[in-house]
N, C-alpha and C positions, 0 to 999 in steps of 0.2 A: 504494500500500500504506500503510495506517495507520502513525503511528509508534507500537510497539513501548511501555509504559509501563516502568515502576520499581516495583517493590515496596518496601514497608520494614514490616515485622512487630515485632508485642507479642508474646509467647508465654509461657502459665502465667502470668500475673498474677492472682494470690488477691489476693480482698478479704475479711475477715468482712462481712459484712452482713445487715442484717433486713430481707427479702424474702420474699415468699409468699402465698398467698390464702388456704391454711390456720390455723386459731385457733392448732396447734401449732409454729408459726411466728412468731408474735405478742411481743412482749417479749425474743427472741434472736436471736441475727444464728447464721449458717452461715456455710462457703466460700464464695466463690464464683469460677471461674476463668474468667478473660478472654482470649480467644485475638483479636486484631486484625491483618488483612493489608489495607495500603489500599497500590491501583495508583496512583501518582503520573507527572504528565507527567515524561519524562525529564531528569536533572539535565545541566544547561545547563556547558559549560566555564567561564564567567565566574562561578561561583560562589563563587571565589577560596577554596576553602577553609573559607567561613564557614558557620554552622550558622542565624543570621539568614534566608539565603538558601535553605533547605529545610525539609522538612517534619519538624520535628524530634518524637522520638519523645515528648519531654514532651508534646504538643501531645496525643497521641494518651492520654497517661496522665491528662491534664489534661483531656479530654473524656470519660472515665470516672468524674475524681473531681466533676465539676458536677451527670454523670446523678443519682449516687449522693446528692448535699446536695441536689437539688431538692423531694424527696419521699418519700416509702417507697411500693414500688411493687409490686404485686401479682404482675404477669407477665414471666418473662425478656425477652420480647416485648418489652413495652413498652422496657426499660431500653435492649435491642441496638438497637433502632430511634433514642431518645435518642441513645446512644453513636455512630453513625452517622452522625446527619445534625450531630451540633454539628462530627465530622470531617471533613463535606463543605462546609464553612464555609471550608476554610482553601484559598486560592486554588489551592496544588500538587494539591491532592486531586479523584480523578476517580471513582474505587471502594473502597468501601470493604467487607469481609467480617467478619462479627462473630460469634462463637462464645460463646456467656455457658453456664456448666455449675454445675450444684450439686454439690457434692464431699460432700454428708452427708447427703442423703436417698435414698441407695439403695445397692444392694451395688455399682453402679458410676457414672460421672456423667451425671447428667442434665440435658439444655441444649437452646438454640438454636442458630440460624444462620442468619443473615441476611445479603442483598448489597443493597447501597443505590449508584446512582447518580447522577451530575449529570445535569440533561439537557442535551438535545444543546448549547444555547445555553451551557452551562457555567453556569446560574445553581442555586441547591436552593432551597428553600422555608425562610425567614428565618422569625423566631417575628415576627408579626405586633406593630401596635405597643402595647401596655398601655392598656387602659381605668381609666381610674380612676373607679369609683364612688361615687355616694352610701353611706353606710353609716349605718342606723337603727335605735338599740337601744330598745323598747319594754320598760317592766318591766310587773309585771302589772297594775298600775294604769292605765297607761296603755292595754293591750291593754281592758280594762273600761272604758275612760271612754265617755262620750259623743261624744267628739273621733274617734274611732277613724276611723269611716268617710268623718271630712272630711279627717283628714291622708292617709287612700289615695288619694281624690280628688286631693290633690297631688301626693301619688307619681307617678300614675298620668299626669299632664301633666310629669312633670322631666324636662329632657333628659339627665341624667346617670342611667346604670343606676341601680337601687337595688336596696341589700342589705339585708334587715331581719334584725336579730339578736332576740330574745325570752331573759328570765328565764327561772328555773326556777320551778317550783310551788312555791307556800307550804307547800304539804307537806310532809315529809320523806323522800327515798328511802331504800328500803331500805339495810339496813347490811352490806356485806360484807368478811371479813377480809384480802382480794387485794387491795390498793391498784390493781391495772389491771381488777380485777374494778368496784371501786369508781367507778373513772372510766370507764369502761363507762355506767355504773347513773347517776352522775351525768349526763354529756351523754346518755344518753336521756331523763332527765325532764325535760332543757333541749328538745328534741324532740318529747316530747309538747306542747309550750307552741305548738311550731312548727307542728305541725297543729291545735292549738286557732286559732291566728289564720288560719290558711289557710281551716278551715274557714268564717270570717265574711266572707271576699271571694273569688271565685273568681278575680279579677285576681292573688293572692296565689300562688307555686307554692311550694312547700316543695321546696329540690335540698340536694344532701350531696354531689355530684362536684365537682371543680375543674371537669372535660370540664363538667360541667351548668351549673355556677355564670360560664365562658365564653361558651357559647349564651347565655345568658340575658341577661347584660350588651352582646351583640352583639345581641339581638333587643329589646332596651329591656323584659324580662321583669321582672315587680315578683319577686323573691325571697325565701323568708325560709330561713335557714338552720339544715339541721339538720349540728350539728358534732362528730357520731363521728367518721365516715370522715375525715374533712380533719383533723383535729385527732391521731389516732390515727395518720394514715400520713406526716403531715410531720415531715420531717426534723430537731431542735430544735422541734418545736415546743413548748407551754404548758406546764408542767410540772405532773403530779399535787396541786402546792399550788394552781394556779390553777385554785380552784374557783367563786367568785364570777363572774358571769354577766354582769357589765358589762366586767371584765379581759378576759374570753373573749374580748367581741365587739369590746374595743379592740385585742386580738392579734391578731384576725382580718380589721380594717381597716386594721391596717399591715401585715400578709402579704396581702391584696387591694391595697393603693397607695392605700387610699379618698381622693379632694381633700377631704372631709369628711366630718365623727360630728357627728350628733345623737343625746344621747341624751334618753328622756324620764322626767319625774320624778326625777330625781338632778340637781339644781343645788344641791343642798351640798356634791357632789365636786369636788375642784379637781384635773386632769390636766396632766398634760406628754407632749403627743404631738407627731409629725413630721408632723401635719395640723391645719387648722382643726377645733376640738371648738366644738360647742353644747349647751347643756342648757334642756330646754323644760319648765315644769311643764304638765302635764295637762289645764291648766285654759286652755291659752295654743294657740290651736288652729294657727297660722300655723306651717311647715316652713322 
């Protein structure tokens, strides 16, 4: 006969948070209630009393509050699945059952719930180990120069993934009075830039998922990115003053881990980042 687990339960843990795949969601956080039961091997007599020695309940609050700073996340799903498996990390942990509810979008609460387990070997599925990319910011000079098609050419042999960032238009976008309207309006016309260079090499993909922006550096896929969605749904991320289009892509290569930034045509900026930075004029066609 199997031996028999241990439960230890969360119950009614509200978080506010901003969550949701609707626009009316966007800019405000809600309730949100956490119900967690995970089945634990049974507590051992030599545990002399100390809380070192089991599955303590922080463990399990503390795997709530990492789901939650990872990212801003669209689907209950996604989060209780999160919440789950960082719990089945911890060596006591064999099952875990997770209940996520929204408390303010309906006359009553609306949720998930999920059972996640170890398999049979007692091992889960670890977050595989971090790629660190190239990361390559083109302004629009450089996307126009002559050199364009030589430096994909190099891309396109680096062993290191690559992430191409691009400016915004010379143009000026539209003006709107909603500051999240506004930056909306701003990272699209950084966007349109991104399928202007896509459009000149079809080696080029334009992605906007983290999920896509992962494939792509595990398949050695040339990238350029469009930065709504990543930008809008992370957690701290840039703040509505970082509008300038080289800051963008310098936040977006220390929240990727890049080992390197080139960027090109801006060698009168002088940076302080946690990676090797390059700056290449336009004219200097070697990566």
């Amino acid at each position: 006969m199997a031996t028999p687990l241990d439960r230890i339960s969360l119950r009614d843990h509200i978080v506010d948070v901003e969550i949701g795949a609707f626009q009316a969601e966007r800019g405000t956080t809600q309730r949100i209630s956490f119900n967690v039961v995970v089945e634990v091997l049974p507590t051992q007599l030599n545990v002399e009393d100390d809380v070192d020695k089991i599955l303590s309940y922080d463990k399990v609050t503390e795997a709530i509050s990492i789901a939650l700073g990872e990212e801003r996340l669209n689907l209950l799903e996604t989060l209780a699945d999160r919440v789950a498996e960082r719990i089945l990390w911890e060596p006591q942990a064999v099952r875990a059952f997770v209940r996520i509810e929204k408390l303010d979008r309906g006359p009553g609460a609306l949720g998930v719930e999920i059972v996640r387990a170890k398999a049979n070997d007692g091992s889960v599925s670890n977050k595989e180990t971090k790629i660190s990319p190239l990361v390559v910011f083109f302004s629009n000079e450089a996307i126009a120069s002559a050199h364009l098609q030589g430096w994909i050419d190099q891309l396109a042999t680096n062993t290191a993934p690559t992430l191409i960032c691009v400016g915004a238009p010379d143009t000026s976008p539209p003006q709107a009075l909603s500051p999240l309207a506004q930056r909306r309006i701003d990272l699209l016309s950084i966007e349109q830039n991104a399928w202007i260079l896509a459009a000149r090499d079809k080696r080029c993909v334009v992605v906007e998922t983290r999920t896509e922006l992962d494939w792509a550096m595990k398949n050695n896929q040339i990238s350029v990115w469009a930065p709504s969605k990543l930008v809008l749904d992370t957690v701290d991320g840039p703040s509505t003053e970082c509008k300038d289009a080289l800051d963008l892509a310098l936040w977006f290569a220390t929240d990727m881990g890049a080992e390197r930034f080139v960027a090109f045509d801006q060698a009168d900026v002088m940076l302080q980042t946690a990676f090797p930075v390059a700056f290449r004029k336009s004219t200097e066609p070697k990566i």
